[in-house]
TIDRENPA-461457 format. One record per atom (N, C-alpha, C, O, CB): x, y, z; residue in one letter. Coordinates in steps of 0.2 Angstrom, whole numbers, padded with zeros to 4 digits, always signed. Each point is the difference from the previous one (the first is absolute). Glycine has a CB too. Layout:
! residues N
XYZA/...
This chain:
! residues 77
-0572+0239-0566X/+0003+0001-0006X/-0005+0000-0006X/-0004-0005-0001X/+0014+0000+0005X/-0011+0011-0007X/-0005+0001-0005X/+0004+0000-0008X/-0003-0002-0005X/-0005+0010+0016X/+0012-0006-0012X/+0006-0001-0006X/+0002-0008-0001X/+0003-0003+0003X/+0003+0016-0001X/-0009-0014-0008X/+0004-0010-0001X/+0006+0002-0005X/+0002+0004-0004X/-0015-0012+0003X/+0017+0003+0002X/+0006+0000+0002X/+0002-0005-0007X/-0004-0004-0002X/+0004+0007+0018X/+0005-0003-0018X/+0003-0007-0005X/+0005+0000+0001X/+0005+0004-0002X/-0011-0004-0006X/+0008-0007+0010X/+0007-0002+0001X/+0001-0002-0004X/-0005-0002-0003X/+0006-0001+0011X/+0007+0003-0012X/+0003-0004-0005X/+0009-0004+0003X/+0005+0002+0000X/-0014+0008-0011X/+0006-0017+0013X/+0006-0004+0001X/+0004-0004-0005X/-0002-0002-0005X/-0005+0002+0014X/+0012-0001-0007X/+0004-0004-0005X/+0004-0004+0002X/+0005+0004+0002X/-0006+0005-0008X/+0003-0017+0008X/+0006-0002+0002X/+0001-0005-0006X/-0004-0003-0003X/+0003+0006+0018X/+0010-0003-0016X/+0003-0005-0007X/+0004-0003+0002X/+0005+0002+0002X/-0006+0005-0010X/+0000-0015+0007X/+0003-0004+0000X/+0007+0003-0002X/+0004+0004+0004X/-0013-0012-0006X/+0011+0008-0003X/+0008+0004-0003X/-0004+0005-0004X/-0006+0001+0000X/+0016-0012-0002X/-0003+0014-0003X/-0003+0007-0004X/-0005+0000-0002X/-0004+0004+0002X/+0011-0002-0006X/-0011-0007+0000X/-0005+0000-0003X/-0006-0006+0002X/-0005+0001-0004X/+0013+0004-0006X/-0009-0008+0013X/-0008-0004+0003X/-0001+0004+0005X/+0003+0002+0005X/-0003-0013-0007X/-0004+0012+0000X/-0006+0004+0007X/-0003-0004+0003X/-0003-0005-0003X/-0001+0015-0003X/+0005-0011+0013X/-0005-0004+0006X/-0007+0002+0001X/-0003+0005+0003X/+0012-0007+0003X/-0013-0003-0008X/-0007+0003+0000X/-0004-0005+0007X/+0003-0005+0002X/-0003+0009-0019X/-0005-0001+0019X/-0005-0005+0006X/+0000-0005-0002X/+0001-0004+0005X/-0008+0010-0002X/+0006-0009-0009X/-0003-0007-0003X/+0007-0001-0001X/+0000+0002-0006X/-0014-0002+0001X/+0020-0001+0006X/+0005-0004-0002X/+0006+0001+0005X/+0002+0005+0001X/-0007-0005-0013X/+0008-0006+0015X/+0006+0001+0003X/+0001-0003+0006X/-0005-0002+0002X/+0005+0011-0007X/+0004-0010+0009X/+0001-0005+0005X/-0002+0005+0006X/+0000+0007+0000X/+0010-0016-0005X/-0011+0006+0011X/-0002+0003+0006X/+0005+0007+0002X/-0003+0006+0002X/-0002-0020+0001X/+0011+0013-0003X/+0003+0007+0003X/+0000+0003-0006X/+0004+0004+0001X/+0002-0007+0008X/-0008+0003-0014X/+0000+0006-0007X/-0007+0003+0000X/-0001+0006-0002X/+0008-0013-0006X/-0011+0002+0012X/-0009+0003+0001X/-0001+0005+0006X/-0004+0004+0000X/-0001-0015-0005X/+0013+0009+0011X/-0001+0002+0005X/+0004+0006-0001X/-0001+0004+0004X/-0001-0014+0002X/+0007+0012-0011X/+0002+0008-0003X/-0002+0002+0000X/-0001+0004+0004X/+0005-0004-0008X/-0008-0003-0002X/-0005+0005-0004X/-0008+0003+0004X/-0003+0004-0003X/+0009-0012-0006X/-0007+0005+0014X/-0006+0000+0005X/+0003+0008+0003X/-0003+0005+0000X/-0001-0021+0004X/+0011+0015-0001X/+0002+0005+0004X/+0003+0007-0004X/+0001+0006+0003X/+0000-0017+0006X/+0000+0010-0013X/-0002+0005-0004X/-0006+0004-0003X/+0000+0006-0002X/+0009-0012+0000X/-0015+0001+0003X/-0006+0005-0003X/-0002+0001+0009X/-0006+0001-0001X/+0001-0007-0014X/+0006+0005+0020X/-0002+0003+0006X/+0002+0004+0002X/-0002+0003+0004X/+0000-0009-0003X/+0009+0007-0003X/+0006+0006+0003X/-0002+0008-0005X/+0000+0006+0001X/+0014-0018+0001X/-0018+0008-0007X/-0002+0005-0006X/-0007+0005+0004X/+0000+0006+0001X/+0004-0017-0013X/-0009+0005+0014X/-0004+0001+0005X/+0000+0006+0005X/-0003+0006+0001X/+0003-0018-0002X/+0006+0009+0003X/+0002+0004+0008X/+0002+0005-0003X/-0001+0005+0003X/+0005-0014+0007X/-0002+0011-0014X/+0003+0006-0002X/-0008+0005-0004X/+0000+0006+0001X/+0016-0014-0004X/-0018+0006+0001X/-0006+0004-0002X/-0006+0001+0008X/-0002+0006+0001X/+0004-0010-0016X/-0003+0000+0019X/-0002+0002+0007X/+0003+0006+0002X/-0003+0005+0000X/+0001-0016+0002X/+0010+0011+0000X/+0004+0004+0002X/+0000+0008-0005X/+0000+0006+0002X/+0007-0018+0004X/-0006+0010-0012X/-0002+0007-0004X/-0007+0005+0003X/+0000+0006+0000X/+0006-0014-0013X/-0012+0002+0016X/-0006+0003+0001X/-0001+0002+0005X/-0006+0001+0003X/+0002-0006-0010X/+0011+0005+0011X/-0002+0003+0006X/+0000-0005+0008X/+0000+0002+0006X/-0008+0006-0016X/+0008-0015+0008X/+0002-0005+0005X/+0007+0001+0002X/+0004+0003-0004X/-0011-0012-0001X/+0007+0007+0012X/+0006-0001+0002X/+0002-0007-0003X/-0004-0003-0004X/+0002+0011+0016X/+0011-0012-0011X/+0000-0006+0002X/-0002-0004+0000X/+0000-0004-0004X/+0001+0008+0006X/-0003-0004+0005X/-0003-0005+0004X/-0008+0001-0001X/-0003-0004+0004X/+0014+0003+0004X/-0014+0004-0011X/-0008+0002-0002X/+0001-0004-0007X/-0003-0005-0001X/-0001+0018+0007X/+0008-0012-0010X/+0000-0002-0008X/+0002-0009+0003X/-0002-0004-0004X/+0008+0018-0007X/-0003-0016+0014X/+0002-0007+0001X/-0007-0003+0002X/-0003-0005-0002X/+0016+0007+0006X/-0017+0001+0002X/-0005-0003+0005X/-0004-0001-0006X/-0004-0005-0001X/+0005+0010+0015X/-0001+0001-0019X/-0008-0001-0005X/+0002-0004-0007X/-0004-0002-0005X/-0001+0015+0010X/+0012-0015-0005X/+0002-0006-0005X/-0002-0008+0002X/-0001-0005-0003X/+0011+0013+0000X/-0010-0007+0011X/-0001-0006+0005X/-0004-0001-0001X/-0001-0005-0004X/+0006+0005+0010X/-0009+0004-0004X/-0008-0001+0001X/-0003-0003-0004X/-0003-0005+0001X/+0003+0014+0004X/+0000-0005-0012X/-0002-0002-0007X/+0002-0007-0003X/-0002-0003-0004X/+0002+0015+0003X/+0006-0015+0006X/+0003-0007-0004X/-0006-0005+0006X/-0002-0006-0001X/+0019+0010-0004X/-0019-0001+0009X/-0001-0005+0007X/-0007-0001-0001X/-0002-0006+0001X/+0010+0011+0009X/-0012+0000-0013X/-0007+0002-0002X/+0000-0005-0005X/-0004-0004+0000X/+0003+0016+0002X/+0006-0011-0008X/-0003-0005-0008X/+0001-0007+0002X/-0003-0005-0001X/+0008+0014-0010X/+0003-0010+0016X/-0002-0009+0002X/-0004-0001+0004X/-0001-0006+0000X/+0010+0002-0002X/-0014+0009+0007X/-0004-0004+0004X/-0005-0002-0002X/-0003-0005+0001X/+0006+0009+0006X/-0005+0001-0011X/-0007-0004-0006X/+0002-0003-0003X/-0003-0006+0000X/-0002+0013-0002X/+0010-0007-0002X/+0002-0007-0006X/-0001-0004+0006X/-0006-0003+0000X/+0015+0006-0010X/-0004-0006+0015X/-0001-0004+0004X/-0003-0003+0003X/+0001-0005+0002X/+0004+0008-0002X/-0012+0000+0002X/-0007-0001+0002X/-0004-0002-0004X/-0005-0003+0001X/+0007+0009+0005X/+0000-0003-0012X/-0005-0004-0006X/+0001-0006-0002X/-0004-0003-0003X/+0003+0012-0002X/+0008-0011+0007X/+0001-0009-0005X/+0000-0001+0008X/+0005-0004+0001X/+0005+0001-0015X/-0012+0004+0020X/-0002-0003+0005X/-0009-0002-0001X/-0002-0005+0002X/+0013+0012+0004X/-0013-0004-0008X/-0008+0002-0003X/-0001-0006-0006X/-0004-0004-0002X/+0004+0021+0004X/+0005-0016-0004X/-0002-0005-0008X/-0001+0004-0007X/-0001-0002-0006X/-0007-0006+0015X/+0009+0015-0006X/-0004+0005-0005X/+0005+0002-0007X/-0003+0003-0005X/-0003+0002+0016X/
């Protein structure tokens, strides 16, 4: 993928609070997560991914950022 992409997510408590990353209890963060991924998979698939290609390379990318994070507070770093 050579074109960068901008998601704009949005999930609201009721009419008017907007749920933002930094605030909200665990299944409000867990909406909200799966809404900017489903956003994801949908611009993969616009570029030409199948599926199950736009899933494996959302995976991948989540498996990649915790194995380093993970190995770094293993490290000390």
């Amino acid at each position: 993928m050579t074109e960068k992409i901008y998601i704009t997510c949005a999930a609201y408590r009721n009419e008017d609070e907007q749920l933002t990353m930094m605030e909200g209890d665990p299944i409000e963060l867990v909406f909200l997560t799966t809404v900017i991924v489903n956003a994801v998979r949908r611009e993969f698939m616009k570029a030409g991914y199948s599926d199950f290609e736009s899933k494996a390379l959302i995976i991948g990318g989540i498996e990649e950022f915790w194995g380093k994070n993970t190995q770094q507070e293993v490290e000390g770093k």
